[in-house]
BAZASE-307881 format. One line per 3 residues: number of its first residue (from 1); their letters; for each residue x, y, z of C-alpha. Coordinates in nm, 2 decimals. Each point is the difference from the previous one (the first is absolute). Layout:
N
NUM	A	X:Y:Z ~ ... .
END
This chain:
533
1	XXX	0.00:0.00:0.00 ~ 0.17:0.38:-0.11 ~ 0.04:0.19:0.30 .
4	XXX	-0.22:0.34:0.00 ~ 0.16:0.35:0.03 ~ -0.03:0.13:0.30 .
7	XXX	-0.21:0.34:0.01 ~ 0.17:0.32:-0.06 ~ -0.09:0.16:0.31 .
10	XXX	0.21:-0.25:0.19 ~ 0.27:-0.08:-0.28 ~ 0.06:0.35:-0.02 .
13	XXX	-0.17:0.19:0.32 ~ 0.31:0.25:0.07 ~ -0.11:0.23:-0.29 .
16	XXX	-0.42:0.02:0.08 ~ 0.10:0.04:0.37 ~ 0.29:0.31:-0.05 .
19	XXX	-0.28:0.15:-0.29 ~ -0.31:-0.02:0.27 ~ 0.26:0.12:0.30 .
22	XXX	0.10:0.30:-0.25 ~ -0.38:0.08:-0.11 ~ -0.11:-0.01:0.33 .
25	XXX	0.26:0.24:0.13 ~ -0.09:0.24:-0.29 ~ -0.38:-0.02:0.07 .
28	XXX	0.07:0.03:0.36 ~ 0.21:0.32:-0.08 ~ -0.25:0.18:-0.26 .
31	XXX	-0.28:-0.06:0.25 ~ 0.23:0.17:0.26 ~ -0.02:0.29:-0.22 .
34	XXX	-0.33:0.00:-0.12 ~ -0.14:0.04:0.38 ~ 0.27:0.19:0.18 .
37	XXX	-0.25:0.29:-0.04 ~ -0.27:-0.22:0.21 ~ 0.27:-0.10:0.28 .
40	XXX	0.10:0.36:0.06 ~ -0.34:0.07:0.08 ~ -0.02:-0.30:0.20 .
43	XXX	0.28:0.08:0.17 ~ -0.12:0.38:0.06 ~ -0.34:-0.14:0.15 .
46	XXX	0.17:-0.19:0.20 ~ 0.21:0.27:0.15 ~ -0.30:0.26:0.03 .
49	XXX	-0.18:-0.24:0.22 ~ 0.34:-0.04:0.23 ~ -0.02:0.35:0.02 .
52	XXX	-0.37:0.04:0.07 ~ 0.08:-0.30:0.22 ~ 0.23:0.18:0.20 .
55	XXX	-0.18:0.35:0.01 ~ -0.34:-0.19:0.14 ~ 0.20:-0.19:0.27 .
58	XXX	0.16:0.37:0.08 ~ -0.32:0.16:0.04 ~ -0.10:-0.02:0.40 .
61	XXX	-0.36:-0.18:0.06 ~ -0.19:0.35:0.04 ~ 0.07:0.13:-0.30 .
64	XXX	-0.04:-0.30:-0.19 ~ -0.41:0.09:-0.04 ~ 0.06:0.34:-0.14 .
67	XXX	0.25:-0.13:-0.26 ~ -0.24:-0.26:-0.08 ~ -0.30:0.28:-0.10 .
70	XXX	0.26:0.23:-0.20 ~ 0.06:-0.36:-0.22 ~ -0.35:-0.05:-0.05 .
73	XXX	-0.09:0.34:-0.08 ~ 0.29:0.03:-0.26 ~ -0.08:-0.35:-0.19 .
76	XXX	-0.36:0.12:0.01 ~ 0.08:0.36:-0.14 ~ 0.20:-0.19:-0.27 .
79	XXX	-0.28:-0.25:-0.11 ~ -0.27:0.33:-0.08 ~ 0.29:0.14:-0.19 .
82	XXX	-0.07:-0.07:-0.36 ~ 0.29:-0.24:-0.10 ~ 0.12:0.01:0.33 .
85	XXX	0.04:-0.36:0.04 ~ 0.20:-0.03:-0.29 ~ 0.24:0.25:0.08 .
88	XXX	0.02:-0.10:0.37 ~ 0.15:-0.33:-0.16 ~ 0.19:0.20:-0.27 .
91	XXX	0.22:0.14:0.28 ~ -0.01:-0.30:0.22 ~ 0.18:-0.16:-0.28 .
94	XXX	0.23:0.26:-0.09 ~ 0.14:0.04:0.37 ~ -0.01:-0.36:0.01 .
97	XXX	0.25:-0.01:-0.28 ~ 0.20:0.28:0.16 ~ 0.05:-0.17:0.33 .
100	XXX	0.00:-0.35:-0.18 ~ 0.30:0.14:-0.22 ~ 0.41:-0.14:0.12 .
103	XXX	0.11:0.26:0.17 ~ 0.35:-0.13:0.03 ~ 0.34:0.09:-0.15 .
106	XXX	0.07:-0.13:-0.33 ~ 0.28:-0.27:0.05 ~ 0.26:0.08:-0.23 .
109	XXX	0.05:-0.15:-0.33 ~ 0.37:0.01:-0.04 ~ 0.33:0.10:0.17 .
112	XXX	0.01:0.35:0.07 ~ 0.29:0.25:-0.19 ~ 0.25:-0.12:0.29 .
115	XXX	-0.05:-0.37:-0.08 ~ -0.04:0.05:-0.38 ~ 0.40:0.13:0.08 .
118	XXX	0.12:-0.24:0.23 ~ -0.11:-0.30:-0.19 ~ 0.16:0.19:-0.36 .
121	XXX	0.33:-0.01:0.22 ~ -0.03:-0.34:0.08 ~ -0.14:-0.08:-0.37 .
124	XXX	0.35:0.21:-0.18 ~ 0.22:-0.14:0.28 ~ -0.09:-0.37:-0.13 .
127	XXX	0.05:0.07:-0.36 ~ 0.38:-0.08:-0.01 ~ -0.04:-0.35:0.17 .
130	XXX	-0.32:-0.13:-0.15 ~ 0.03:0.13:-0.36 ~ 0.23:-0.16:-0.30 .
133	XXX	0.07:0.17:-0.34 ~ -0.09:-0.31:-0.20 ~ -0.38:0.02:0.13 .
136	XXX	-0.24:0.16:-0.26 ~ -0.27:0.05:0.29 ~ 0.18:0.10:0.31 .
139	XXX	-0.20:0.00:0.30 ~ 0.20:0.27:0.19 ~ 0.19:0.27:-0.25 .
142	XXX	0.08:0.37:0.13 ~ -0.30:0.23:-0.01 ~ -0.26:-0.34:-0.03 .
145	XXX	-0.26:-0.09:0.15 ~ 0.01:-0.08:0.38 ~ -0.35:-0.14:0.01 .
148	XXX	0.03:-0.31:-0.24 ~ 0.26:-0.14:0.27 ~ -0.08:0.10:0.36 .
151	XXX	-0.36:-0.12:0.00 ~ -0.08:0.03:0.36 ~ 0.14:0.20:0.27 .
154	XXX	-0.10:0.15:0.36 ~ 0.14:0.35:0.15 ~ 0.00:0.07:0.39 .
157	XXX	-0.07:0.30:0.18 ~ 0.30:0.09:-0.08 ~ -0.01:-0.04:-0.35 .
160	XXX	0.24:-0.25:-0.08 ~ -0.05:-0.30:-0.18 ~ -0.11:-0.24:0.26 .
163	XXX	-0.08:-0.31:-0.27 ~ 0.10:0.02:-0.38 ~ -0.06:-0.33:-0.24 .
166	XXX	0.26:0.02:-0.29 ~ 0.00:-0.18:-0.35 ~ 0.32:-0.04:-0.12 .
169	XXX	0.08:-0.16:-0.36 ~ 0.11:-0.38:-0.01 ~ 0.32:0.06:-0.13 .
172	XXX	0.14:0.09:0.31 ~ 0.17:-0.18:0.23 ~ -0.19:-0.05:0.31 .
175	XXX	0.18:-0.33:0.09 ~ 0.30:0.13:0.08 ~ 0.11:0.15:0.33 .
178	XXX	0.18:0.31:-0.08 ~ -0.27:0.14:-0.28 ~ -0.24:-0.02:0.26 .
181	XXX	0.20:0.13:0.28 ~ 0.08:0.28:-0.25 ~ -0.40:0.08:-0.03 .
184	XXX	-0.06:-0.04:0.36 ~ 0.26:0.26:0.07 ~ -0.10:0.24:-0.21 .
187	XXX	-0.36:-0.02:0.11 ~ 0.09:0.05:0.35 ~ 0.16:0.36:-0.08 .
190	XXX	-0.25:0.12:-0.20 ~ -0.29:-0.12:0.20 ~ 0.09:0.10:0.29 .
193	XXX	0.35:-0.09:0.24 ~ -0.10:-0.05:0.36 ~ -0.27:-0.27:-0.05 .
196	XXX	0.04:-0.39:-0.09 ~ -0.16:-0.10:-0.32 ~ -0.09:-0.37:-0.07 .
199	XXX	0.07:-0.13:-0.36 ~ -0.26:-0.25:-0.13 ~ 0.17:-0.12:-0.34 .
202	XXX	-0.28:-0.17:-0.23 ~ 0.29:-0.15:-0.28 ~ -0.31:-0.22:-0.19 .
205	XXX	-0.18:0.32:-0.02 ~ 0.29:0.25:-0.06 ~ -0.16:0.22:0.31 .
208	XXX	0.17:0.13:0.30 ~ -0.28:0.13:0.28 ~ 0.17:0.27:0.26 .
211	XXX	-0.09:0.04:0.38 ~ 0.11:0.15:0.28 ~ 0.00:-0.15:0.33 .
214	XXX	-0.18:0.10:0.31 ~ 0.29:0.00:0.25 ~ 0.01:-0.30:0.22 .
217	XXX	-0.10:0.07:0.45 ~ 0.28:0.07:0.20 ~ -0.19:0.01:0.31 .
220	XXX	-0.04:-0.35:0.00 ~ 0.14:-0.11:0.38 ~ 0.17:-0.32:0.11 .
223	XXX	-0.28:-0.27:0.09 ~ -0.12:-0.36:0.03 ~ -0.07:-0.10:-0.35 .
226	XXX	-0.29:-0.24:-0.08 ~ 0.24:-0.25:-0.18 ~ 0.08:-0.39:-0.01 .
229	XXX	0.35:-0.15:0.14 ~ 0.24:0.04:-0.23 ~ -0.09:0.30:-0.14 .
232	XXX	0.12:0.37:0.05 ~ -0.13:0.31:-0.09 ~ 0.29:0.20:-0.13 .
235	XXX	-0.21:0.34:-0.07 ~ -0.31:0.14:-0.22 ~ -0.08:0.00:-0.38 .
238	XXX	-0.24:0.13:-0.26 ~ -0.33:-0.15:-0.01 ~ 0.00:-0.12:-0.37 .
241	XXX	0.34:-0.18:0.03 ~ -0.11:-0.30:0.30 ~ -0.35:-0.19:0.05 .
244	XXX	0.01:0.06:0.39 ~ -0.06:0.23:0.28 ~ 0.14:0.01:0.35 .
247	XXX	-0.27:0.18:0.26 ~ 0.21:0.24:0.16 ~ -0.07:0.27:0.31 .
250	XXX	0.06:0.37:-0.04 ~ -0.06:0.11:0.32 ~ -0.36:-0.06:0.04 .
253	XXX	-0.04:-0.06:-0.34 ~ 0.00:-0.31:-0.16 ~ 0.14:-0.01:-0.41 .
256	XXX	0.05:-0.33:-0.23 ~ 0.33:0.09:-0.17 ~ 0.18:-0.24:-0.25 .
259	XXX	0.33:-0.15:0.10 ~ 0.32:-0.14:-0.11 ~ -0.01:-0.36:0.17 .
262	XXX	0.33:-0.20:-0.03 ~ -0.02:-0.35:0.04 ~ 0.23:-0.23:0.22 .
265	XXX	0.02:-0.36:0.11 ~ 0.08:-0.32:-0.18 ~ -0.20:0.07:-0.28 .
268	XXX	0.05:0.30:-0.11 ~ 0.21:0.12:-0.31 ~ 0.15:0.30:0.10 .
271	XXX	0.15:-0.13:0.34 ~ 0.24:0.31:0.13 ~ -0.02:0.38:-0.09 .
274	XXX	0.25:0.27:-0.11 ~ -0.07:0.35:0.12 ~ 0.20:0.30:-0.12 .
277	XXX	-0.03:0.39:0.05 ~ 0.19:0.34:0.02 ~ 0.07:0.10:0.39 .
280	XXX	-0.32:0.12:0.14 ~ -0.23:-0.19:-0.19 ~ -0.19:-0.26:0.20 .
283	XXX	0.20:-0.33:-0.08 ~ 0.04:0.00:0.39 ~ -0.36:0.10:0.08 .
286	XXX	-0.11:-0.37:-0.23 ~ 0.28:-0.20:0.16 ~ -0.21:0.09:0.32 .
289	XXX	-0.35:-0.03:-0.10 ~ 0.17:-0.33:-0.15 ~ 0.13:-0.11:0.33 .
292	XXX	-0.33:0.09:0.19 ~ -0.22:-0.21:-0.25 ~ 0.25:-0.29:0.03 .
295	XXX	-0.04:0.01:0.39 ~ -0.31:-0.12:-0.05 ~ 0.05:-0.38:-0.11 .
298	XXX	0.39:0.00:0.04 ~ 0.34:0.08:0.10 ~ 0.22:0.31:-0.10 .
301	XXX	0.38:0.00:-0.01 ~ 0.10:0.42:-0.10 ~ 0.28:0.09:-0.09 .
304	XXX	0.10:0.37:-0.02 ~ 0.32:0.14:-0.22 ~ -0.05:0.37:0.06 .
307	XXX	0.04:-0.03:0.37 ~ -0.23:0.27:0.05 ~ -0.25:-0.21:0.22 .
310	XXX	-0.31:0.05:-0.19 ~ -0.13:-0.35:0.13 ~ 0.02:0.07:0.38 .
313	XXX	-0.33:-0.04:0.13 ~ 0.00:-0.33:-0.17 ~ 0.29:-0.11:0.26 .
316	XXX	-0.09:-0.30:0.23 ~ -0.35:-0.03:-0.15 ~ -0.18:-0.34:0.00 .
319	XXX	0.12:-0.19:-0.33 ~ 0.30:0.25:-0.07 ~ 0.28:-0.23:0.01 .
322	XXX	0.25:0.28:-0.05 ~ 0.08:0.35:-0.08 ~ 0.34:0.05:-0.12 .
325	XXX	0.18:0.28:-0.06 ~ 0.39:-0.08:0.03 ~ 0.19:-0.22:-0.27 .
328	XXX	0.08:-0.28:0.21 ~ -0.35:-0.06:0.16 ~ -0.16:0.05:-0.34 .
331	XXX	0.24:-0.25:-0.18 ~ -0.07:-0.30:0.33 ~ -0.39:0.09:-0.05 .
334	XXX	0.05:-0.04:-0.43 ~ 0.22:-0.28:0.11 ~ -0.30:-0.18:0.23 .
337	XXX	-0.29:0.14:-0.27 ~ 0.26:-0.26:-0.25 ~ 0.00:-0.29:0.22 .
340	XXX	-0.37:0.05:0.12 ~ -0.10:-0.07:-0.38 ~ 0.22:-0.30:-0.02 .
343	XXX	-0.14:-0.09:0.31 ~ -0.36:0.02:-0.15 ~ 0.09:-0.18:-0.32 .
346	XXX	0.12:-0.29:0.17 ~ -0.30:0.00:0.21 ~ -0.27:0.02:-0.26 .
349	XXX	0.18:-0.26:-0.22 ~ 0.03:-0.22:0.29 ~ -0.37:0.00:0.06 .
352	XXX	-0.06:0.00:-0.34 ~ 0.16:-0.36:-0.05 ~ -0.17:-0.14:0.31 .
355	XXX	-0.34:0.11:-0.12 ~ -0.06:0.22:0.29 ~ -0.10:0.38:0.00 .
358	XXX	0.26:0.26:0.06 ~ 0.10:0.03:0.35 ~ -0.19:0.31:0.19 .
361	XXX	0.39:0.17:0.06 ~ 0.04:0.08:-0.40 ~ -0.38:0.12:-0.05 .
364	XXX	0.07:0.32:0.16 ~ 0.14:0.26:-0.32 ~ 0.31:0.17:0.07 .
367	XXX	0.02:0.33:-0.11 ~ 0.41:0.14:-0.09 ~ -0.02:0.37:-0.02 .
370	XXX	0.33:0.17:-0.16 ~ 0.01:0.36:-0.01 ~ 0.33:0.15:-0.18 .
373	XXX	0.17:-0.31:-0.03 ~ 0.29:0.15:-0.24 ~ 0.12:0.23:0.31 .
376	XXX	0.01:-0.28:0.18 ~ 0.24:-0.13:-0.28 ~ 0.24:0.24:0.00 .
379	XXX	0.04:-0.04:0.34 ~ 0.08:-0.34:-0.03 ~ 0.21:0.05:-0.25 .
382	XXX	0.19:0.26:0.20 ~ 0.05:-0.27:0.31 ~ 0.07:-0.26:-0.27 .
385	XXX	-0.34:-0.21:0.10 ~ -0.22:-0.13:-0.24 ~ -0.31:0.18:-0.18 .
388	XXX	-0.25:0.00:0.19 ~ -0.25:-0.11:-0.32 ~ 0.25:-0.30:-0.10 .
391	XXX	-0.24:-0.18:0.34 ~ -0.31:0.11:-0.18 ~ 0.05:-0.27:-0.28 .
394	XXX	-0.14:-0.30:0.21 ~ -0.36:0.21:0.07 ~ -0.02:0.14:-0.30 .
397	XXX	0.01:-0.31:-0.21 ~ -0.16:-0.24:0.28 ~ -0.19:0.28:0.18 .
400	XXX	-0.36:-0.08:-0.20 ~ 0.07:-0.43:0.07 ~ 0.09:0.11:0.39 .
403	XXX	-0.24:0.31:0.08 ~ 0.22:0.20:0.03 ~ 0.00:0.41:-0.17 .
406	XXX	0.26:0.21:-0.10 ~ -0.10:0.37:-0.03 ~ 0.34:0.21:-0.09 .
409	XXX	-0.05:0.39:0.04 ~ 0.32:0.25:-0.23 ~ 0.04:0.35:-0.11 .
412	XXX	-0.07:0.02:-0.43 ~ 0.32:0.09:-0.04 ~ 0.16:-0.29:0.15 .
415	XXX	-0.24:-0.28:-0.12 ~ 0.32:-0.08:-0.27 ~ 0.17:-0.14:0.27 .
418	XXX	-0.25:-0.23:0.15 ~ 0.11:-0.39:-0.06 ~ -0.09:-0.23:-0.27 .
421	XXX	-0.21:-0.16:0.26 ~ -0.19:0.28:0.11 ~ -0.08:0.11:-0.36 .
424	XXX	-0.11:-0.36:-0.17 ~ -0.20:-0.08:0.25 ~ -0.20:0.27:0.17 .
427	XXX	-0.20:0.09:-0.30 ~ -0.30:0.15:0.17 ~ 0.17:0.37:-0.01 .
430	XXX	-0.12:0.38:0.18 ~ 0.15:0.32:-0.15 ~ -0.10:0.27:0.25 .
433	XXX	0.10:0.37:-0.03 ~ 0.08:0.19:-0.32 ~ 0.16:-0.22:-0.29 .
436	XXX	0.01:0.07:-0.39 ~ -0.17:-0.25:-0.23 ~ 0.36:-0.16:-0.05 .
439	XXX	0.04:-0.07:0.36 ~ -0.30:-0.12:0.07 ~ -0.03:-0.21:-0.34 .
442	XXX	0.36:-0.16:0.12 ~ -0.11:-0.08:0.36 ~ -0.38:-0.12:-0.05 .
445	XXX	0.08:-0.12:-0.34 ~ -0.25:0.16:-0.27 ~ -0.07:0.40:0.07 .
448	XXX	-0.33:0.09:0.09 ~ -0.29:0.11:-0.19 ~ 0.01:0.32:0.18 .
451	XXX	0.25:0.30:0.02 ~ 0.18:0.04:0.31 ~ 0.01:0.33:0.20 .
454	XXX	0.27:0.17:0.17 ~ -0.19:0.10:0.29 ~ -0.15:-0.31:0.17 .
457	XXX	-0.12:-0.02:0.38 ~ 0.16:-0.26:0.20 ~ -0.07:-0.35:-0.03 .
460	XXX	-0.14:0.05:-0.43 ~ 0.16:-0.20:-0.26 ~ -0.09:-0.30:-0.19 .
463	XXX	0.04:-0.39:0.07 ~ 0.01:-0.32:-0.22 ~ -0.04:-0.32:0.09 .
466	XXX	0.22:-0.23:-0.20 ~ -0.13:0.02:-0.36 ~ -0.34:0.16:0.08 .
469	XXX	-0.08:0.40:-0.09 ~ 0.17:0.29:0.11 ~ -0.24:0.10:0.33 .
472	XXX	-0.03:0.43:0.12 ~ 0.12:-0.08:0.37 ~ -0.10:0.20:0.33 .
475	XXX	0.16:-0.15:0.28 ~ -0.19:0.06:0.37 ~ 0.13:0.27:0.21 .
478	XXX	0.22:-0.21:0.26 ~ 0.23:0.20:0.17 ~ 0.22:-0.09:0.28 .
481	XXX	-0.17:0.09:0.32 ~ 0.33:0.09:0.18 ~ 0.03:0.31:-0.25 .
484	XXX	-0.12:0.33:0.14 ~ -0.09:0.11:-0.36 ~ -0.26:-0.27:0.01 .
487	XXX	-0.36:0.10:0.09 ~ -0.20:-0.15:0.22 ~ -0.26:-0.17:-0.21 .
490	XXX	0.29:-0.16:-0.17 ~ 0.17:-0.10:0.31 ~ -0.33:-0.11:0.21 .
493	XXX	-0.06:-0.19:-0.32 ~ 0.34:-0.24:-0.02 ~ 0.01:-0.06:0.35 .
496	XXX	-0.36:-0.12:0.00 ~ 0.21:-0.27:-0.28 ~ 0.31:-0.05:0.22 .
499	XXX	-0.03:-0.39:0.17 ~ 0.05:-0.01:0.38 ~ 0.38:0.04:0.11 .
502	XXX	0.09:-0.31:0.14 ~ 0.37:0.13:0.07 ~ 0.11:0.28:0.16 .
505	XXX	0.21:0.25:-0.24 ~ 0.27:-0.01:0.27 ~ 0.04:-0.35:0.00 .
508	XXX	0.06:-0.02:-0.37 ~ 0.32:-0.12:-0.09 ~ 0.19:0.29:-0.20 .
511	XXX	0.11:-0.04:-0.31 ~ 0.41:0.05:-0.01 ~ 0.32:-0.14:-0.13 .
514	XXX	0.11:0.01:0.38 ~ -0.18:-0.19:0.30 ~ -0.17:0.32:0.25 .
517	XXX	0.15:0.04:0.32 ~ -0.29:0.01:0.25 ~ 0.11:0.29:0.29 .
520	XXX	-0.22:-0.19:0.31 ~ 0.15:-0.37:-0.10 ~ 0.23:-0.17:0.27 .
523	XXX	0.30:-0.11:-0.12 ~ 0.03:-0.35:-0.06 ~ 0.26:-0.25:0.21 .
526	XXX	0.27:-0.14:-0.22 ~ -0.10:-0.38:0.12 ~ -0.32:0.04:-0.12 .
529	XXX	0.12:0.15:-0.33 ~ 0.19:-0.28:-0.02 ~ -0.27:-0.28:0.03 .
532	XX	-0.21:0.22:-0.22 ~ 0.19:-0.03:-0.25 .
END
């Protein structure tokens, strides 16, 4: 038996369907216009009886009985008036259409003489990068036309371009890294320096769509973050660039702002993190929001190059193992941090073999916290010790198999001589503080889609976690709350954090090439020196 045709309508049912969508959006738009005279008056009735309305409720109860009788005597002196009816409707219609009639301003239909300018700068400043003298039908020649290529844009208040859609002609080379960089540049100065732009680069459809970013909050305080172990909130990002929200309290206001969650544990891919900065900049502000998020679930081993004792009030706290600041106390805690991930290995693969689950003393993470390790180096180097990162090579390759984190704080201009180690295997990587898009490009890996700014608060940069996007980063405000300059939301807010001391500060051992002399100890009798030893 031959197989009948399907019917047209459902063969073929895109065509009907656009041409009925397409008539009914004409009809619906010439019957707009054929009673916009009837809606004004509509509308104008409407509003004359708010207003009569209005005036009745107004009117106090006693003289509500003599404004009755002046009504009736005036629609009665209007009904014995020949054709006084119909003019009584005549002007109850006309003011109707008067009060009926849009009494707003009329939205503009273009850019103003201002814009017209700015965007022909923009258009003439494009010409020499996105025109070719072999096309017969340039998009962009000097004197053309600037609206055939920017076909959308937005002003603010200020009246700069706040959003501009481009066209650009195929021929040009959007793939490569330097012609856009060389676009992106030269839109920044001519837009507008001071702001950060975000550059949405559409190669398929040879359009590149403009917009400046709302900065991100500063006032965003040290807290307990609504997050699961192993992860740690290193700061704040734009909205359309993550899929989740963190509730967060400003003051006695709540706010669901979108983080930058980093991911640690066994299975994660980006096990250990690289932060680098410019003095000043908030790389030591993360490495304690990092230490007081790590509190929660684990243990913290900080070690501090600079010396300057930024990580005091985290001395003798429950879970710190140790806060080192001299070169031999930080090379025996590296030198433990090394052995404890052995130590774990061993353990793990032990129970592993048996069948059995890992034993509950390798569960716990342990958090390695390194903050200027290359002055550190030079020191050693001085004294003829060892680097200091040469004992980072166990944790860093076995830290993600053992639990065990490496987070390694330096300046920019120092992150050259940071190990092989350091570099190959913390891949999750912070740039904090003013940086070019060279810089940042050769510590994070790919430069942003944004232009950087000279002026930055504390705590802004960008973050990329191993081979994902280049992330807009606000770190929270986490000062140390030693510091006088520090104000007292800040400081109420990080001690709230702090875990209880379990060890005096006097009792800590100090960290020192040579053993302390204590000024209240006895001296100790040579026999029992002797059978001490």
């Amino acid at each position: 038996m031959a197989r009948r045709p399907l019917p047209r309508i459902l063969s073929n049912g895109s065509a009907p369907i656009a041409r009925s969508r397409e008539l009914a959006r004409t009809a619906a738009d010439s019957a707009t216009d054929v009673l916009h005279p009837l809606i004004t008056i509509t509308r104008g009735l409407r509003r004359l009886a708010g207003v009569g309305r209005r005036k009745w409720a107004a009117t106090p109860k006693d003289r509500r009985g003599p404004l009755l009788f002046l009504v009736a005597s005036v629609v009665l002196t209007v009904a014995l008036v020949p054709y006084g009816p119909l003019l009584a409707v005549i002007s109850l219609m006309a003011a109707a259409a008067w009060t009926g009639r849009d009494r707003g301003p009329a939205a503009p239909t273009g850019p103003d003489e201002a814009q017209i300018g700015r965007l022909q700068s923009l258009y003439e400043a494009l010409v020499p990068y996105f025109s070719a003298a072999e096309d017969p039908a340039p998009l962009y020649a000097h004197g053309g036309d600037w609206e055939k290529v920017f076909t959308s844009y937005d002003f603010d208040d200020d009246g700069r371009v706040s959003r501009l859609l481009i066209r650009y002609p195929a021929y040009f080379t959007d793939g490569e890294a330097e012609s856009r960089a060389r676009i992106e540049q030269l839109l920044h100065a001519k837009a507008g320096r001071g702001r950060e732009y975000h550059f949405d680069w559409d190669e398929e459809g040879n359009e590149l769509t403009v917009t400046v970013l709302p900065p991100l909050p500063t006032d965003i305080a040290a807290q307990r973050f609504v997050t699961a172990p192993g992860e740690t909130v290193l700061g704040f990002t734009d909205p359309a660039d993550v899929q989740r929200t963190l509730p967060l309290t400003y003051g006695e206001e709540q706010r669901d702002v979108p983080p930058v969650v980093w991911r640690t544990g066994v299975r994660s891919t980006e096990p250990h993190l690289l932060i680098a900065g410019e003095p000043g900049s908030g790389t030591t502000t993360l490495m304690r929001s990092i230490a007081l998020q790590a509190l929660q679930y684990g243990d913290v081993v900080i070690v501090e190059g600079g010396g300057t004792g930024e990580y005091a009030c985290l001395v003798g706290r429950d879970g710190v193992l140790a806060v080192e600041c001299g070169l031999a106390g930080a090379l025996g805690s590296l030198e433990w941090a090394a052995h404890e991930t052995e130590r774990r290995l061993i353990a793990a693969n032990r129970a592993r073999q048996a069948g059995h689950p890992a034993p509950d003393d390798i569960k716990n993470p342990l958090w390695i916290l390194l903050d200027r390790p290359t002055a550190l180096g030079a020191l050693a180097a001085a004294d003829s010790r060892n680097d200091p990162q040469a004992l980072l090579q166990v944790p860093l390759r076995h830290g993600r198999a053992a639990g065990v984190t490496v987070v390694v704080a330096e300046h920019l201009e120092c992150v050259d001589l940071l190990s092989d180690a350091v570099r190959q295997h913390a891949r999750a990587r912070v740039v904090l503080g003013p940086a070019s898009s060279v810089q940042l490009a050769a510590v994070l890996g790919a430069p942003p889609h944004t232009t950087p700014t000279r002026d930055v608060p504390p705590g802004r940069g960008y973050a990329r976690l191993g081979a994902g996007p280049v992330l807009r980063l606000q770190v929270p405000a986490t000062p140390d709350p030693y510091d006088d300059a520090t104000s007292e939301t800040h400081r109420r807010a990080v001690l709230e954090l702090l875990p209880e001391r379990t060890t005096p500060v006097d009792a800590e051992p100090v960290s020192s090439d040579a053993e302390p002399v204590l000024a209240d100890a006895e001296p100790v009798p040579a026999d029992a020196a002797v059978a001490e030893r």
